[in-house]
C-alpha positions in Angstrom: 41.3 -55.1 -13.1 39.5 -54.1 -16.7 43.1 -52.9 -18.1 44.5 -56.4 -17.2 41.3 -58.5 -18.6 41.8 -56.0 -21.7 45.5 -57.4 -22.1 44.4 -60.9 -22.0 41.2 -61.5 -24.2 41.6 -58.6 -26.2 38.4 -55.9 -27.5 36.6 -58.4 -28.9 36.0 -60.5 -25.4 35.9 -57.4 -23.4 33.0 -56.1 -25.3 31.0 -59.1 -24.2 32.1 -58.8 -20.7 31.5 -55.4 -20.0 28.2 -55.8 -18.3 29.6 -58.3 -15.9 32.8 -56.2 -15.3 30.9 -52.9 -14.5 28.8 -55.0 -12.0 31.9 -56.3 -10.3 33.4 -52.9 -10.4 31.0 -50.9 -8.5 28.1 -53.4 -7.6 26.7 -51.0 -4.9 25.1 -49.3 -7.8 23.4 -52.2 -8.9 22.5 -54.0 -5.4 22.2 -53.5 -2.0 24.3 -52.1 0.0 27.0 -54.2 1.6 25.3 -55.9 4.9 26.8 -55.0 8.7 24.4 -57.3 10.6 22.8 -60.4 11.2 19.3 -59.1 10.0 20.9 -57.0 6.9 22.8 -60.3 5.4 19.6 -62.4 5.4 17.7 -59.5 3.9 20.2 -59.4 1.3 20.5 -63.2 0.7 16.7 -63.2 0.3 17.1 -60.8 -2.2 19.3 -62.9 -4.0 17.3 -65.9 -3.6 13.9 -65.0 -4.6 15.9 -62.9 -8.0 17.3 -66.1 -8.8 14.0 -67.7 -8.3 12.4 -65.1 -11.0 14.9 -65.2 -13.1 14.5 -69.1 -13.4 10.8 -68.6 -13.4 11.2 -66.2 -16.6 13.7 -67.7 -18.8 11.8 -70.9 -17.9 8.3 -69.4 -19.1 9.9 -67.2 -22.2 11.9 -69.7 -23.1 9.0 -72.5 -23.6 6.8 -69.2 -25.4 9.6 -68.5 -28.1 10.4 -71.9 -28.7 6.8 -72.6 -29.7 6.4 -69.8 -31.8 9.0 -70.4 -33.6 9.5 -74.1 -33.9 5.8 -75.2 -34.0 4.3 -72.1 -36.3 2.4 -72.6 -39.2 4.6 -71.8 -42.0 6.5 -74.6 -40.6 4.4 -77.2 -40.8 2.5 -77.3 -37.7 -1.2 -77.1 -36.8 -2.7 -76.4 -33.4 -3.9 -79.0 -31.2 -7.6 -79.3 -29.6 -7.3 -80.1 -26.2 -9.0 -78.6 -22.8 -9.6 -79.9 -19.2 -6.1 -81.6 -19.1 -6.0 -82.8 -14.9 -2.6 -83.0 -15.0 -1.2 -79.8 -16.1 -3.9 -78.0 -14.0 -2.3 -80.0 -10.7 1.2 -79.3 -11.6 0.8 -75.2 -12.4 -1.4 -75.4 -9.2 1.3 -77.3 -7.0 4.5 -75.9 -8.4 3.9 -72.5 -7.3 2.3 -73.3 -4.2 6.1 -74.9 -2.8 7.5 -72.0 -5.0 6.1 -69.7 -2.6 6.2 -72.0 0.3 10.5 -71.8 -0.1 10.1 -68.3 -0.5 7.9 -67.6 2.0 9.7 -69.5 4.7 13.2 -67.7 5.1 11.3 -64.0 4.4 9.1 -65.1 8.0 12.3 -66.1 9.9 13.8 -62.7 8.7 10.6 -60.6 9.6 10.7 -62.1 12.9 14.8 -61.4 13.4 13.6 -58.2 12.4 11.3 -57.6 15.2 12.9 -58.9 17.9 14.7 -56.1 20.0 14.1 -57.8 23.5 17.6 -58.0 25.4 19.5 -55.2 24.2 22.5 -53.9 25.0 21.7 -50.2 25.3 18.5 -48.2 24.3 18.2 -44.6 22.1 15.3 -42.7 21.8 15.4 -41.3 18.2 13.6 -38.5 17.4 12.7 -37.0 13.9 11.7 -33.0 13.2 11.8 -30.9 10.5 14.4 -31.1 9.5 17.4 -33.0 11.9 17.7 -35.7 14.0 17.6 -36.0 18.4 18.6 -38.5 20.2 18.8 -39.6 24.0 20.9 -42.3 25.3 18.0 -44.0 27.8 18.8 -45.2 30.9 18.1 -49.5 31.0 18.7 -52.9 31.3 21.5 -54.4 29.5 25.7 -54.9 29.2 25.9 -50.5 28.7 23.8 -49.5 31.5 25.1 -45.8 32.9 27.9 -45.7 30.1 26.1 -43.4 28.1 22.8 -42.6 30.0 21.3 -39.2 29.8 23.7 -38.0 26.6 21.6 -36.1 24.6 22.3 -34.8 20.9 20.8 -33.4 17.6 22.3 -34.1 14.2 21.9 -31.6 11.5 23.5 -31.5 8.1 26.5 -30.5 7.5 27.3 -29.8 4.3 28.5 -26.2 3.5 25.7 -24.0 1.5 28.2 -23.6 -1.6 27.3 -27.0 -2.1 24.1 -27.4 -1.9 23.5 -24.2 -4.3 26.0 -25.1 -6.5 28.7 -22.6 -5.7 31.4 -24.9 -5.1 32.4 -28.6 -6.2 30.2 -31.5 -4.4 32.2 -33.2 -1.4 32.5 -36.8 -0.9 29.6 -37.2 1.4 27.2 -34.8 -0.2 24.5 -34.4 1.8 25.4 -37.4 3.8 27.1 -35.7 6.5 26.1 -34.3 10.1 27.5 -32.3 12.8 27.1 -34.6 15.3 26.6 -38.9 14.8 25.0 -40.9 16.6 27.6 -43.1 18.1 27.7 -46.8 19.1 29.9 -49.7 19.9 30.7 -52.5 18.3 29.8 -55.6 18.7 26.2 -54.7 21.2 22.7 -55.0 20.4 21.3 -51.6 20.3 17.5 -50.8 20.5 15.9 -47.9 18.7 12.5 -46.4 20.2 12.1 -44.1 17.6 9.3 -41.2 17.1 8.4 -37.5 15.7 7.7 -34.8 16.8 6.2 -32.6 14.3 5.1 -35.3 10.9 6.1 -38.4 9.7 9.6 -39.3 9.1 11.9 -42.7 8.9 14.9 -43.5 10.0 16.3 -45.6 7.2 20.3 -47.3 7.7 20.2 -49.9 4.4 23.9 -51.1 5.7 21.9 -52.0 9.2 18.6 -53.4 7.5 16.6 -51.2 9.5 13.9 -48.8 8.0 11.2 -47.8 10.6 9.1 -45.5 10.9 8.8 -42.6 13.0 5.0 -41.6 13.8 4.1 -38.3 15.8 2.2 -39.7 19.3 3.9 -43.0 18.7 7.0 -45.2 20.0 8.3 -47.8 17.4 11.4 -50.0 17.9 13.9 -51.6 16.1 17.1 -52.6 16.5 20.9 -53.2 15.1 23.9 -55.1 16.3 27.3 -53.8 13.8 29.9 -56.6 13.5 32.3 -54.0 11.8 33.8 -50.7 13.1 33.3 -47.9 10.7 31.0 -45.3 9.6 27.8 -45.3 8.1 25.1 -43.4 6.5 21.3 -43.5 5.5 18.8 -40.7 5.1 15.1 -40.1 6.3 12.7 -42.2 4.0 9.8 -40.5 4.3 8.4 -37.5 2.9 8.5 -35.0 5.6 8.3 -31.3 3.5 10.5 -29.3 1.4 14.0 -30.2 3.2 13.1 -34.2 3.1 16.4 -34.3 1.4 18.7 -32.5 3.9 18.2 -34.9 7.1 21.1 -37.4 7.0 22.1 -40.1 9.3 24.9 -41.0 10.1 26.6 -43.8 12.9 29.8 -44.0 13.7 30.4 -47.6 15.5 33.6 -47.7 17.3 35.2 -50.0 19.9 33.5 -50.1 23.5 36.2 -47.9 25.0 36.1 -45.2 22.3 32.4 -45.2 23.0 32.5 -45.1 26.8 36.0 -42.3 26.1 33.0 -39.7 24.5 30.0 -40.7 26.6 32.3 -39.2 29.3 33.4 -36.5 27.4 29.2 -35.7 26.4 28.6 -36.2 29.7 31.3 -33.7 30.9 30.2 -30.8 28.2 26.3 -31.5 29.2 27.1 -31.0 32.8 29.4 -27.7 32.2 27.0 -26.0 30.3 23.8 -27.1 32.8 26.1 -25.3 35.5 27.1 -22.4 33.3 23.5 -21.8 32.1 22.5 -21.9 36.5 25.1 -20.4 37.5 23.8 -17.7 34.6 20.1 -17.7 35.8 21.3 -16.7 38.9 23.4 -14.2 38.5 20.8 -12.0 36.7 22.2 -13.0 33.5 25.1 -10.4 33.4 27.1 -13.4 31.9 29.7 -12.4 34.7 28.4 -15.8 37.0 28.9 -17.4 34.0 32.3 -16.5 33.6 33.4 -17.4 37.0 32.0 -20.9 36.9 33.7 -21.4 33.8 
């Protein structure tokens, strides 16, 4: 797209366009991440409502300042004015705000409150943070999933190879955005998060979801997320939990309901293998022959 705007208006143009072409390039880097739900669209088009809203506010209020330095200064002519106690100016930078804030105010409560509301859902996960990974557990509950997934348990460490991290080989695409195993949901449900810790604080933090909560040691908070898109995406904890703050990912894979019920059956199936292997084990003495045979 540059080479062909280069072709047309020639170096000259181009120059002046280049801030607005590297923003349309890659905007990610300059904005929010692109938005997957309901809740993360209005968070992002009340982002770009109340920075238009400043930006007005500031070339309104710099504007007026440089245009009375330099068009009513001294050396031009001008002398100040004596004036106090003027009513109606003190009305109108009193009640211009006020509605200011009042049409700013009003969409950020409606989102806040889309935010919070995780009654109804579709299926339920208990999320889990520890030093330094992720656990979850598909809870058994009300909703359209019930007993697709219940009782699938899972941890998700990172995944990226040791070379990288140290330095000792090239940087993948997903540096240090990448897990062993995703937490993996369908498209198109509500899902609600009961998130906690179990060791210190941590946050489970999806920007293309909207969701940031976090997760408190002794304590259940809940969120929730409903993806409109299949696909997978990735976040990262958001709180300072110690030295390896950096290497607990998150990632979510959100695939069609029969993909998701297809490996809820295959977890299921693994879970219930190695519970009879580990039995059949216990039993046995722990020779690992038992095992064997049940396998």
């Amino acid at each position: 797209m540059i080479k062909t705007l280069f072709q047309k208006i020639g170096a000259g143009g181009l120059t002046m366009l280049v801030p607005a072409l590297v923003w349309a390039e890659d905007k990610a880097k300059w904005n929010l991440q692109e938005p997957h739900t309901l809740v993360a669209r209005e968070m992002y088009d009340l982002h770009t409502i109340v920075l238009v809203i400043c930006l007005v506010i500031f070339v309104g209020v710099f504007g007026a300042m440089f245009y009375s330095v330099i068009y009513h200064r001294k050396s031009a002519g001008h002398k100040a004015a004596h004036f106090h106690e003027n009513t109606t100016v003190e009305i109108l930078w009193t009640v211009i705000p006020f509605f200011i804030l009042i049409g700013m105010a009003w969409p950020a409560t409606q989102t806040v409150l889309a935010m919070r509301d995780a009654s109804s859902p579709d299926m339920t996960i208990k999320v889990t943070g520890y030093q330094w990974k992720w656990g979850y557990e598909y809870l058994k509950g009300e909703g359209d999933l019930t007993g697709v997934a219940d009782g699938v348990q899972l941890y998700s460490v990172l995944k990226t190879p040791y070379d990288q991290i140290y330095g000792n080989a090239p940087k993948g695409e997903n540096y240090l955005l990448e897990v062993d195993n995703p937490l993996v949901v369908p498209v198109g449900k509500k899902v609600r998060l009961l998130i906690t810790a179990g060791d210190v604080l941590h946050s489970w933090y999806m920007p293309a979801f909207g969701v940031k909560q976090d997760a408190v040691p002794g304590f259940i908070r809940d969120t929730w997320f409903k993806v409109d898109k299949p696909g997978t995406y990735r976040g990262q904890c958001a709180e300072l939990c110690g030295k390896e703050h950096g290497f607990m990912p998150i990632v979510v894979e959100v695939v069609s309901a029969q993909d998701f019920a297809d490996w809820a059956a295959k977890r299921k199936t693994a879970s219930g293998v190695n519970a009879a292997t580990a039995t059949v084990a216990a039993a046995g003495g722990g020779d690992g022959k038992a095992a064997k045979a049940a396998q």
